[in-house]
C-alpha positions, 0 to 999 in steps of 0.5 A: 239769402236764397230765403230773403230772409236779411239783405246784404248791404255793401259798407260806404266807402268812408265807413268803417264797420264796428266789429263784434264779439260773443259773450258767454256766461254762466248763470247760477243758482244760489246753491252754485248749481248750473241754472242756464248758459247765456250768450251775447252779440256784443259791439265793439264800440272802441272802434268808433270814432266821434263824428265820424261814425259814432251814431251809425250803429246797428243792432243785428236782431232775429226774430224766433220764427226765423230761427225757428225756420233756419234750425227746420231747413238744417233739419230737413237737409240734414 
């Protein structure tokens, strides 16, 4: 925050926030070798409820660049 990268908005009083999970895999070779490992933000849409909160749904995304000036601060602060 102290970068003005994101805002933090306070949630409505009527709404209730959908939770998430990180997902891992393994992504392999065809010779069953380790090609990569990949991770996913996923939403935990069973917490929704129809007509209440179910088309109020955000995607967090972050650009490279951001990550790319957090993991350099990291750096430089040691």
């Amino acid at each position: 925050m102290k970068h003005d990268i994101w805002d933090l908005i306070p949630p409505r009083s009527q709404c209730h926030p959908v939770g998430c999970k990180w997902v891992f895999r393994v992504k392999r070779k065809p010779d069953s070798s380790i090609d990569r490992f990949k991770a996913r933000l996923v939403a935990k849409g069973y917490n929704q409820h129809p007509g209440l909160d179910y088309k109020e749904t955000s995607n967090p995304v972050v650009k490279l660049a951001i990550i790319k000036i957090i993991i350099t601060i990291a750096v430089l602060n040691g």
